[in-house]
mmCIF file of the C-alpha atoms, coordinates in Angstrom:
data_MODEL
# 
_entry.id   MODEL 
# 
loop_
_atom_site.group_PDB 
_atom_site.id 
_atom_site.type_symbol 
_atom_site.label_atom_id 
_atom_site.label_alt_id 
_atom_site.label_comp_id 
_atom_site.label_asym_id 
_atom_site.label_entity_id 
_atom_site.label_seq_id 
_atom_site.pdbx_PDB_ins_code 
_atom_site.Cartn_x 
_atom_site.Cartn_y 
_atom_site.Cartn_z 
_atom_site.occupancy 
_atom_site.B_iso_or_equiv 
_atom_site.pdbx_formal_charge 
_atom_site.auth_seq_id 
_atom_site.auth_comp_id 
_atom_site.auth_asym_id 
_atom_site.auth_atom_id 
_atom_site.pdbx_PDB_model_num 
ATOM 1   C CA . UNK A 1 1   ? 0.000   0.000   0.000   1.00 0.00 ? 1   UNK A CA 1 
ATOM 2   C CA . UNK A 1 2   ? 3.102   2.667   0.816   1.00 0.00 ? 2   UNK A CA 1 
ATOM 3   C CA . UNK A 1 3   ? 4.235   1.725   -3.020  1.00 0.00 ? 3   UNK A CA 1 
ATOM 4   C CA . UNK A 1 4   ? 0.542   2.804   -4.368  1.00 0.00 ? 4   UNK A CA 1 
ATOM 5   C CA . UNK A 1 5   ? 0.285   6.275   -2.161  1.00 0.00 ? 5   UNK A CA 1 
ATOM 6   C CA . UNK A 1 6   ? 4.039   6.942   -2.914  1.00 0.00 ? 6   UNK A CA 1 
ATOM 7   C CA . UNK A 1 7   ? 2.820   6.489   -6.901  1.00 0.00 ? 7   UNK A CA 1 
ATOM 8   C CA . UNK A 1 8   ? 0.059   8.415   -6.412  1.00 0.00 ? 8   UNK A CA 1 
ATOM 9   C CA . UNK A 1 9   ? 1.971   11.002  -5.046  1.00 0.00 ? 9   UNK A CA 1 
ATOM 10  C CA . UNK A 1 10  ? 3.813   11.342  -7.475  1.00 0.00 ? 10  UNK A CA 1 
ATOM 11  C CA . UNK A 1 11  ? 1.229   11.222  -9.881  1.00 0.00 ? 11  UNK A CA 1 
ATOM 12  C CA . UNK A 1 12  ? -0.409  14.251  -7.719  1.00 0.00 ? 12  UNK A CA 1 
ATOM 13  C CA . UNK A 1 13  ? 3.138   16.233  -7.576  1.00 0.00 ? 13  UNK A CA 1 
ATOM 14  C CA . UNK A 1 14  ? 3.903   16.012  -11.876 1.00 0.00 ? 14  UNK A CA 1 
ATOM 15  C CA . UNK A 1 15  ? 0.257   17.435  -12.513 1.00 0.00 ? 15  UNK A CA 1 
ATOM 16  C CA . UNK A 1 16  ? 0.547   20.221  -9.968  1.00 0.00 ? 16  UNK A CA 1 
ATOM 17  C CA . UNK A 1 17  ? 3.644   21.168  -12.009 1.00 0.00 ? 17  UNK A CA 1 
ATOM 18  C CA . UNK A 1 18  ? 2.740   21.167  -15.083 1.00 0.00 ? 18  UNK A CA 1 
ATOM 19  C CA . UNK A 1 19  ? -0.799  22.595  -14.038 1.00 0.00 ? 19  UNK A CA 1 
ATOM 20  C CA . UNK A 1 20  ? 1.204   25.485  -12.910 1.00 0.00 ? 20  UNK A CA 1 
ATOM 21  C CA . UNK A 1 21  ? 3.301   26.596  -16.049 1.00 0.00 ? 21  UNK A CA 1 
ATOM 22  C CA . UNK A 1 22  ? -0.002  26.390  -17.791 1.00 0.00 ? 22  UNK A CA 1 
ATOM 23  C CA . UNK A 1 23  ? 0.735   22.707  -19.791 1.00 0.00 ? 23  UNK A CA 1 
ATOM 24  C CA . UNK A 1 24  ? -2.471  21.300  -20.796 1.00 0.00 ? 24  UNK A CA 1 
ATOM 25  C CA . UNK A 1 25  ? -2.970  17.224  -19.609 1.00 0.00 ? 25  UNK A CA 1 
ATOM 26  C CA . UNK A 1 26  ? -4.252  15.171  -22.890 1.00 0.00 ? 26  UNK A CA 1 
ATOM 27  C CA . UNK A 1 27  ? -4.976  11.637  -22.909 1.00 0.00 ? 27  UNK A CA 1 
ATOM 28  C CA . UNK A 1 28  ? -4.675  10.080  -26.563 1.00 0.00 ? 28  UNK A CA 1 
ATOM 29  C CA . UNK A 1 29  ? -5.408  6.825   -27.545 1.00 0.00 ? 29  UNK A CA 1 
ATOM 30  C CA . UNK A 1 30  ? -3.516  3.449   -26.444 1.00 0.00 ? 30  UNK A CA 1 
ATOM 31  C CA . UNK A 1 31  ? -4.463  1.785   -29.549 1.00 0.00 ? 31  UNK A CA 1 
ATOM 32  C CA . UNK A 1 32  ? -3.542  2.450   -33.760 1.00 0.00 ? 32  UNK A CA 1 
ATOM 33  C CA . UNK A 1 33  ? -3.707  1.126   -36.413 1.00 0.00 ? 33  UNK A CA 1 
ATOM 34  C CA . UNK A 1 34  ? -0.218  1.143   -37.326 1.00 0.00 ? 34  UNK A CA 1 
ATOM 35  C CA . UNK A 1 35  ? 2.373   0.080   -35.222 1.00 0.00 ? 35  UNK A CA 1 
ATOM 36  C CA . UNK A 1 36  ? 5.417   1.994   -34.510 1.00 0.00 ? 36  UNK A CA 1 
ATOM 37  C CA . UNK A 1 37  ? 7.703   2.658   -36.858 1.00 0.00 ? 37  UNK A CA 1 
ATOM 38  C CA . UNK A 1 38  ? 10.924  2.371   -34.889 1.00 0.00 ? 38  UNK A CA 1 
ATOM 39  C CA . UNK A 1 39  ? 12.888  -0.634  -35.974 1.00 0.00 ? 39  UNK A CA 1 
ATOM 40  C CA . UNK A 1 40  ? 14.153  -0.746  -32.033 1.00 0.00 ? 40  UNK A CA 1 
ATOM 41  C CA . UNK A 1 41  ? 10.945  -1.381  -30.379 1.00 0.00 ? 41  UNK A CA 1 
ATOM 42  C CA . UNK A 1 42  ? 8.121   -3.779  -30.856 1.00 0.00 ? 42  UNK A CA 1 
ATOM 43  C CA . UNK A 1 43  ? 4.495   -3.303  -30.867 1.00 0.00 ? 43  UNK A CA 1 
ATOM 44  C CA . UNK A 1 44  ? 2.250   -5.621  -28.967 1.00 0.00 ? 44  UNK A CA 1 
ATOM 45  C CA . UNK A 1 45  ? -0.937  -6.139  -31.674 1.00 0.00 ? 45  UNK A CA 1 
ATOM 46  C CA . UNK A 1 46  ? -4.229  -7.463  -30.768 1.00 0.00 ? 46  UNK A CA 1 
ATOM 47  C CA . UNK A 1 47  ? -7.586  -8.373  -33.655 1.00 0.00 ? 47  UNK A CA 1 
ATOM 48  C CA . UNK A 1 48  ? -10.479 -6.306  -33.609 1.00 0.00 ? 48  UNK A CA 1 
ATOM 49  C CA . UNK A 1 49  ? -13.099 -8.596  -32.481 1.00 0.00 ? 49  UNK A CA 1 
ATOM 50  C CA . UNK A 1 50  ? -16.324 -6.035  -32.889 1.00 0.00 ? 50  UNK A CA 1 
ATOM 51  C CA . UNK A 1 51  ? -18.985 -5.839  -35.250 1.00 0.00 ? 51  UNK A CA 1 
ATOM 52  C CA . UNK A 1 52  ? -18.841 -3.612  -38.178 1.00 0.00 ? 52  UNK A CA 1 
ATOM 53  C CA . UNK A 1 53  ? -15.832 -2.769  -40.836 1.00 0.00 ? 53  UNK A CA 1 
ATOM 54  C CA . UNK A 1 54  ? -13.392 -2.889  -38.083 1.00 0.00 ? 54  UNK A CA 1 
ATOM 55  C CA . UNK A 1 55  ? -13.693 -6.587  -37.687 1.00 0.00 ? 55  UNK A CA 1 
ATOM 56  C CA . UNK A 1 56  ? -10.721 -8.851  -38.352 1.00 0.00 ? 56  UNK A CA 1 
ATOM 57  C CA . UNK A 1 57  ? -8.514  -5.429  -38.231 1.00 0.00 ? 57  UNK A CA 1 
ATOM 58  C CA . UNK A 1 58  ? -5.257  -5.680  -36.143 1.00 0.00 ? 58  UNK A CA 1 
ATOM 59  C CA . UNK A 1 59  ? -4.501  -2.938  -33.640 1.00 0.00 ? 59  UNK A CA 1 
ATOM 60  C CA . UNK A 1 60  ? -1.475  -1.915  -32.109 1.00 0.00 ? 60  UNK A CA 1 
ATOM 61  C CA . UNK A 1 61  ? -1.060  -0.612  -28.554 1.00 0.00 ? 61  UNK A CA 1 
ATOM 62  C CA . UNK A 1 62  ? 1.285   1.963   -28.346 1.00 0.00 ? 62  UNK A CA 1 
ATOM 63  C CA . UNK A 1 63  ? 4.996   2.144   -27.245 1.00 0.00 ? 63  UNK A CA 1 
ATOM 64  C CA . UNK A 1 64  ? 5.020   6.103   -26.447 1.00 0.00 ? 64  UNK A CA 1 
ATOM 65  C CA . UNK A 1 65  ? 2.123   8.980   -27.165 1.00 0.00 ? 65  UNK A CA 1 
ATOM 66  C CA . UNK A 1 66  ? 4.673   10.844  -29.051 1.00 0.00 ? 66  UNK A CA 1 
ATOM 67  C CA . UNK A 1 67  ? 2.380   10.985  -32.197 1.00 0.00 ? 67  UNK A CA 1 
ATOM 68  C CA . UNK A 1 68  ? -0.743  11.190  -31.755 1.00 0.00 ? 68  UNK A CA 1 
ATOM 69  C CA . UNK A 1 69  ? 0.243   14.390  -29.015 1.00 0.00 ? 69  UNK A CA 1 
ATOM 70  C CA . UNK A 1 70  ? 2.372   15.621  -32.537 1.00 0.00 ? 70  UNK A CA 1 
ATOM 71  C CA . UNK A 1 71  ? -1.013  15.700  -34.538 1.00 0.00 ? 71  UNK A CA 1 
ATOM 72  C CA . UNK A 1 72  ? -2.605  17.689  -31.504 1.00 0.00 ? 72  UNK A CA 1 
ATOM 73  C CA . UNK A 1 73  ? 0.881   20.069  -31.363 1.00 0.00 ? 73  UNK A CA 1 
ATOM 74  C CA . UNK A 1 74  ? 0.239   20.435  -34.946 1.00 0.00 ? 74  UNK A CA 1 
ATOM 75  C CA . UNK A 1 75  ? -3.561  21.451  -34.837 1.00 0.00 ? 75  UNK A CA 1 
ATOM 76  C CA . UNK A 1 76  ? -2.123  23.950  -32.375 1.00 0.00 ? 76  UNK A CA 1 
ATOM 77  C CA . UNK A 1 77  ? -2.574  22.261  -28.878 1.00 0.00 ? 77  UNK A CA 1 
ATOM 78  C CA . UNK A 1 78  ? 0.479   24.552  -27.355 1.00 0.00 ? 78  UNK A CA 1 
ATOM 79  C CA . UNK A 1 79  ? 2.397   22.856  -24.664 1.00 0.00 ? 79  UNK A CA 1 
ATOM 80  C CA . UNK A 1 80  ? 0.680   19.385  -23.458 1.00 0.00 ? 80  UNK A CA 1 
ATOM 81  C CA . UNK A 1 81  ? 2.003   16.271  -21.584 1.00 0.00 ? 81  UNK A CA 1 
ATOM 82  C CA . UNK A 1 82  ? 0.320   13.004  -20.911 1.00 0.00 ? 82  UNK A CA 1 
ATOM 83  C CA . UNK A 1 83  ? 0.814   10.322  -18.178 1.00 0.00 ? 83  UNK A CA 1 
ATOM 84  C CA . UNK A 1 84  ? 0.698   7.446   -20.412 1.00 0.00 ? 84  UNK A CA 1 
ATOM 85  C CA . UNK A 1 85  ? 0.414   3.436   -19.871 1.00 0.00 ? 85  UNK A CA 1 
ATOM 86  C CA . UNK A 1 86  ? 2.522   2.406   -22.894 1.00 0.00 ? 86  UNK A CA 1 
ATOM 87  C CA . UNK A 1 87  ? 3.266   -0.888  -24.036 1.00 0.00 ? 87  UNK A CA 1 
ATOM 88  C CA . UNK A 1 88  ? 6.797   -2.488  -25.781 1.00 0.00 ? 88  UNK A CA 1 
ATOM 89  C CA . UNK A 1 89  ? 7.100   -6.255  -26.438 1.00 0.00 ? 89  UNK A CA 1 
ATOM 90  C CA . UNK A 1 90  ? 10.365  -7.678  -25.988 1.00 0.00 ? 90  UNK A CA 1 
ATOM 91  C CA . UNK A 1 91  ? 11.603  -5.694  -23.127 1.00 0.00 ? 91  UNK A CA 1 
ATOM 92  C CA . UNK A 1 92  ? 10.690  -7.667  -19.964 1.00 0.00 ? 92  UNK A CA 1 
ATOM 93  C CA . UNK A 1 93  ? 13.592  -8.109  -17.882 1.00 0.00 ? 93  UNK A CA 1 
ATOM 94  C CA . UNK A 1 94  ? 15.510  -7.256  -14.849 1.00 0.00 ? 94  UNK A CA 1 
ATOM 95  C CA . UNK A 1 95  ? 15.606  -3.493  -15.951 1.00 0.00 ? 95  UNK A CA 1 
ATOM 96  C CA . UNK A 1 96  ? 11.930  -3.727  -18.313 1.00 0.00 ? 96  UNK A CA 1 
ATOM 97  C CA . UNK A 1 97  ? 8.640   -4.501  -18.237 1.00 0.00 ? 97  UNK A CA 1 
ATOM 98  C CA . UNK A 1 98  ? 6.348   -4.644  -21.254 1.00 0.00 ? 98  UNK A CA 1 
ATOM 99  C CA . UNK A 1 99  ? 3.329   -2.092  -19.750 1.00 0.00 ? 99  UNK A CA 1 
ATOM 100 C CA . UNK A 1 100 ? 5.023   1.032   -17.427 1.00 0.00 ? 100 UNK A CA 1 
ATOM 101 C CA . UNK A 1 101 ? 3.797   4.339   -17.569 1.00 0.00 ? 101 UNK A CA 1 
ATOM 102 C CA . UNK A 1 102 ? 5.558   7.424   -19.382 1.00 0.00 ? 102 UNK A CA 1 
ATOM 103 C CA . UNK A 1 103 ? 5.393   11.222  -18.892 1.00 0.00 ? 103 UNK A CA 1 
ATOM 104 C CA . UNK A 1 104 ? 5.779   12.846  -22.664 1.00 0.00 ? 104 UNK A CA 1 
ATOM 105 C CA . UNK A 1 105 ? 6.052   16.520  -22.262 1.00 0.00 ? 105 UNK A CA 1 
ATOM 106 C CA . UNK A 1 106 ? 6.198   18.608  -25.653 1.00 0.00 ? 106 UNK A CA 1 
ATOM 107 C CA . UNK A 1 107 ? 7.070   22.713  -25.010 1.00 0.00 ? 107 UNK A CA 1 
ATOM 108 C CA . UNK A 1 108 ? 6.315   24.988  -27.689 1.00 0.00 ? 108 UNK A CA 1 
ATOM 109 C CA . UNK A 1 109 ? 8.928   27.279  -28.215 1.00 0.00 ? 109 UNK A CA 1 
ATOM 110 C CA . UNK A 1 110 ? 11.309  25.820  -25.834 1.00 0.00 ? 110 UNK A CA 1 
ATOM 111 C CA . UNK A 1 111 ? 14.885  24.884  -26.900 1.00 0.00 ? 111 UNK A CA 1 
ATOM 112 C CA . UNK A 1 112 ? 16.938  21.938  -25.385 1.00 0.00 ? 112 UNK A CA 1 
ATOM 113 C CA . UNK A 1 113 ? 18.085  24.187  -23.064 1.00 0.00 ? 113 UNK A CA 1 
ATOM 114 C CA . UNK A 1 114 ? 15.168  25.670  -21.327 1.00 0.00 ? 114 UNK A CA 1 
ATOM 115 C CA . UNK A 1 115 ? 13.589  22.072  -21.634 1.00 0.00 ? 115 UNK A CA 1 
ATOM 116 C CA . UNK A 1 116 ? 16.614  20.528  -19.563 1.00 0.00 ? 116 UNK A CA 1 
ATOM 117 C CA . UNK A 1 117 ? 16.420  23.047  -17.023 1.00 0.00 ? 117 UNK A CA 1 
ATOM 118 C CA . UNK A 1 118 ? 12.627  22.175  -16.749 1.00 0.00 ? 118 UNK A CA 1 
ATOM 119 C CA . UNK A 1 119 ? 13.713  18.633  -16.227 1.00 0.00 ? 119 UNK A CA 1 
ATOM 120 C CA . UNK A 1 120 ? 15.960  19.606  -13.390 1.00 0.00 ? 120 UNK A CA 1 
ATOM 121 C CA . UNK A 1 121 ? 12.893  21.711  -12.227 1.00 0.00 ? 121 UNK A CA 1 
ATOM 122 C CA . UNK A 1 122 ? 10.872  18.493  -12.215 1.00 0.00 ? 122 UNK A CA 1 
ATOM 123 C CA . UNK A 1 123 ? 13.165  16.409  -10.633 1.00 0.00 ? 123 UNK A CA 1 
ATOM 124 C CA . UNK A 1 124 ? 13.972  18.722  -7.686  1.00 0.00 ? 124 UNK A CA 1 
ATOM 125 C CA . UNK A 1 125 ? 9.869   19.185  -7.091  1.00 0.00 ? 125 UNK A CA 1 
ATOM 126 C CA . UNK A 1 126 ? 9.491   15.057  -7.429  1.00 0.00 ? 126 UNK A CA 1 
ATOM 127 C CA . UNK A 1 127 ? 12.423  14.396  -5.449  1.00 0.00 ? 127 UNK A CA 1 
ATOM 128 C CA . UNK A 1 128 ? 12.044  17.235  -3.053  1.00 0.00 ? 128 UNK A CA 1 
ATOM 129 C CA . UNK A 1 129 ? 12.056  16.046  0.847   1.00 0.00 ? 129 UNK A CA 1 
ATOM 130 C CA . UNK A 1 130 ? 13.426  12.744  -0.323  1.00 0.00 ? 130 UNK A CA 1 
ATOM 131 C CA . UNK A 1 131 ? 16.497  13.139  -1.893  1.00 0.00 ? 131 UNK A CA 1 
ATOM 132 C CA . UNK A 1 132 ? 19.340  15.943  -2.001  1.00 0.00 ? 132 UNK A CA 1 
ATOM 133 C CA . UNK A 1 133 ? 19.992  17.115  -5.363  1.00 0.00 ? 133 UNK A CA 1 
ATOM 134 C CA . UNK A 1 134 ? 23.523  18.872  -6.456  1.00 0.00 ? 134 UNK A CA 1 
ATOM 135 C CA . UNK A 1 135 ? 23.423  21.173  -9.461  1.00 0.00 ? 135 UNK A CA 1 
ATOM 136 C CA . UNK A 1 136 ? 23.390  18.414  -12.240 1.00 0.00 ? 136 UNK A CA 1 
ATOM 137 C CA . UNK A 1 137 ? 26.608  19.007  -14.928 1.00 0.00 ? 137 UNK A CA 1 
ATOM 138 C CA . UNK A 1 138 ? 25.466  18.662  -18.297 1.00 0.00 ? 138 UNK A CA 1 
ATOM 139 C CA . UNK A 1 139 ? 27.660  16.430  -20.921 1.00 0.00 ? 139 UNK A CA 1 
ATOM 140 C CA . UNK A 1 140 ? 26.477  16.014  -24.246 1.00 0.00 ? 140 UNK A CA 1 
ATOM 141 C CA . UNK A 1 141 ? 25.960  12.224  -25.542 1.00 0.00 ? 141 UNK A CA 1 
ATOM 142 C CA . UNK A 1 142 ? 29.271  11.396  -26.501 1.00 0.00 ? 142 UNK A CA 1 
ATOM 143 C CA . UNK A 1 143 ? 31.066  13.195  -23.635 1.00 0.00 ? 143 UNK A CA 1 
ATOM 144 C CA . UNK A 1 144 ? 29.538  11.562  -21.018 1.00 0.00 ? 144 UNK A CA 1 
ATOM 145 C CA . UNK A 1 145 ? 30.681  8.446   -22.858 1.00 0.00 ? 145 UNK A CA 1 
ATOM 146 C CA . UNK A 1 146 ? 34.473  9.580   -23.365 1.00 0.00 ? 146 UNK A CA 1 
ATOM 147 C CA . UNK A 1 147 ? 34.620  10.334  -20.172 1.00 0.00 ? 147 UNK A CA 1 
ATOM 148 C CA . UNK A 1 148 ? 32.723  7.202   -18.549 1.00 0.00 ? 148 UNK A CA 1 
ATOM 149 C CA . UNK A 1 149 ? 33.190  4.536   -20.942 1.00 0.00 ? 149 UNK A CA 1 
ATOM 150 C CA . UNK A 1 150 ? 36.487  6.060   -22.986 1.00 0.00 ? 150 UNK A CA 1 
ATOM 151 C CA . UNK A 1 151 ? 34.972  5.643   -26.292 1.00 0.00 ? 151 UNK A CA 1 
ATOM 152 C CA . UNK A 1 152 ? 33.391  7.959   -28.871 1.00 0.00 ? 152 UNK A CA 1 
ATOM 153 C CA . UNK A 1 153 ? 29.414  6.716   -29.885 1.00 0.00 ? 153 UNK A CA 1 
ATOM 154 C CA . UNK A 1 154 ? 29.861  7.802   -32.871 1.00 0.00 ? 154 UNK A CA 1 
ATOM 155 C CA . UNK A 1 155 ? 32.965  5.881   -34.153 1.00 0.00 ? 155 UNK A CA 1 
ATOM 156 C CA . UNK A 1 156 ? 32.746  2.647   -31.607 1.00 0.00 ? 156 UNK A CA 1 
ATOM 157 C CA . UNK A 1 157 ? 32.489  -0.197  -33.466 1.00 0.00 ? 157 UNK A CA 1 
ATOM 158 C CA . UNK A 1 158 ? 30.189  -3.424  -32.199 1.00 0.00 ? 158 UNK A CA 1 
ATOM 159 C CA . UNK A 1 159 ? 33.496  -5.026  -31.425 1.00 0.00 ? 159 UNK A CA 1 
ATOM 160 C CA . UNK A 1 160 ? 34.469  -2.139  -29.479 1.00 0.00 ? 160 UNK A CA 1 
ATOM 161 C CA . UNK A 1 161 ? 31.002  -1.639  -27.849 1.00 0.00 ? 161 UNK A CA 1 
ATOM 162 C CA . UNK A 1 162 ? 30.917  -5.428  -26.491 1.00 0.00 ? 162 UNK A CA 1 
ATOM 163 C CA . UNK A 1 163 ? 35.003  -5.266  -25.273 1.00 0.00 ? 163 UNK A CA 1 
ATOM 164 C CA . UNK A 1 164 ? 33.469  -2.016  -23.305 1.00 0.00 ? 164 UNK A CA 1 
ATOM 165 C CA . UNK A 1 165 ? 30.305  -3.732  -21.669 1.00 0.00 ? 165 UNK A CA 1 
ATOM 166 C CA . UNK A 1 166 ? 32.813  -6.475  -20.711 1.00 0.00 ? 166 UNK A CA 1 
ATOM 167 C CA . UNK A 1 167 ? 35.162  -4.614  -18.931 1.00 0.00 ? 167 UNK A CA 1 
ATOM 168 C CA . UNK A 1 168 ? 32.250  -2.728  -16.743 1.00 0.00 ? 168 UNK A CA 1 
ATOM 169 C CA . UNK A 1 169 ? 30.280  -6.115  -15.719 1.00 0.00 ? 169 UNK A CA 1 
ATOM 170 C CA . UNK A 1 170 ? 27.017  -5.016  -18.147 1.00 0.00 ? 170 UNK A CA 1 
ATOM 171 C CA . UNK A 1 171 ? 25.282  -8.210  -18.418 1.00 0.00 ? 171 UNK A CA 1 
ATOM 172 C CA . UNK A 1 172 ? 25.024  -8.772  -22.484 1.00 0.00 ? 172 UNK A CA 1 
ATOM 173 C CA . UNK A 1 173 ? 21.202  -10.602 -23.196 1.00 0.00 ? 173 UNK A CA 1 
ATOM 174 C CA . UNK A 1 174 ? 21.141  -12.662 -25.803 1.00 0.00 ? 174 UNK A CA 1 
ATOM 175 C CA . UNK A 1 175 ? 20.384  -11.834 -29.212 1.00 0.00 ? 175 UNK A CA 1 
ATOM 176 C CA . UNK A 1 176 ? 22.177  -8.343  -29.101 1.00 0.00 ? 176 UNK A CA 1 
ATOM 177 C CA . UNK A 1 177 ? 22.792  -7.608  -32.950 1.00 0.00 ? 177 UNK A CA 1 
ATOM 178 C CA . UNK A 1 178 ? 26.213  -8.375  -34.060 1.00 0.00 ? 178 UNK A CA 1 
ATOM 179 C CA . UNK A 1 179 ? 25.822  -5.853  -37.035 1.00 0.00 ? 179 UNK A CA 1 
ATOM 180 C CA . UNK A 1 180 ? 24.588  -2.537  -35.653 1.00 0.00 ? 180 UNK A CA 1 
ATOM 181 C CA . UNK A 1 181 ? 25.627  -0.602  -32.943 1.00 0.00 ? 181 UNK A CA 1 
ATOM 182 C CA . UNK A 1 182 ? 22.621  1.304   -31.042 1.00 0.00 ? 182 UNK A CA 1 
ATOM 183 C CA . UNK A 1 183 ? 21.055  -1.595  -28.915 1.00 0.00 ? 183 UNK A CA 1 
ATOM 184 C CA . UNK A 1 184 ? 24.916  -1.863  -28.077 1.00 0.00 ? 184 UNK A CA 1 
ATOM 185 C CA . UNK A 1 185 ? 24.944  1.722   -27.079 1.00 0.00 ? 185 UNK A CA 1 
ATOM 186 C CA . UNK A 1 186 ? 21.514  1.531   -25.377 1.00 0.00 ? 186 UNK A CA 1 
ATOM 187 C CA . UNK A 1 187 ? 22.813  -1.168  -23.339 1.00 0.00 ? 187 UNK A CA 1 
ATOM 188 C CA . UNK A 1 188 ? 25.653  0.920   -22.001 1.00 0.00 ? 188 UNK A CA 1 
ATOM 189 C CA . UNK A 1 189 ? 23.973  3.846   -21.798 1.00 0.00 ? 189 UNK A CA 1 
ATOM 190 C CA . UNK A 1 190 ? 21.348  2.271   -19.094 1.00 0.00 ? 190 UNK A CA 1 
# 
């Protein structure tokens, strides 16, 4: 029960936030009919079962909001975030399950740097009274690899990538790609 008032919290805290800079909460739908067209992630489908032309028709449920809450930016929504139960087959494990929920936060106008400080400004709100922050340093991608892993991201080679995730204990699953490099720099980057 702590674990469901702590989430609720939480829940309670990230709308108060946005509530206040005047973001707008939108719920889009779970299900399309298309699935996601990132060859990295996997769609979890289901068959329309209901009368009418929709029967037979296979459904996707999604693995982020990001576009459907694009077609509402683009119809001129302004600044909206959801709170979204999203859905990605293949990723249960130690570090993944395949249904978690996702904040997606779009800012009109904003550039990465105003939207990273508003990250550190949610963090310090959610994490306020729990945990003490220090001023985070920002590193760009491949920095914070050179100086963590000693590699560039953009040059490592699988070979490379695998020596690396060897050397810091990262457990390798199975099936990682032996021809492309970003599940290999996922993997490190988690």
């Amino acid at each position: 029960m702590a674990t469901l008032r702590l989430r609720a919290e939480l829940l309670a805290r990230i709308r108060t936030f946005f509530a206040a800079r005047g973001v707008l909460e939108v719920d889009t739908p779970a299900l399309s009919v298309a699935a996601i067209s990132d060859p990295h992630l996997a769609s979890f489908a289901t068959v329309y079962s209901g009368p009418g032309p929709r029967h037979g028709r296979t459904l996707y449920l999604h693995t982020s909001p990001e576009f459907p809450m694009k077609r509402l930016l683009a119809a001129g929504s302004g600044c909206i975030y959801q709170i979204a139960r999203v859905f990605r087959d293949g990723e249960a494990g130690r570090l993944h399950n395949p249904e978690f929920t996702l904040l997606e936060w779009y800012r009109v106008g904003f550039d990465h740097r105003r939207l990273m400080d508003e990250v550190t400004e949610l963090a310090t709100e959610l994490l306020a009274g729990r945990v003490s922050l220090a001023e985070p340093e920002r590193l760009s991608y491949r920095a914070a690899f050179q100086r963590y892993l000693d590699l560039d991201p953009h040059r490592a080679t699988v070979a490379e990538l695998a020596v690396c995730a060897e050397r810091f204990g990262v457990p390798i699953p199975p099936g990682m790609p032996t021809d492309e490099t970003d599940p290999w720099l996922d993997l490190l980057l988690t």
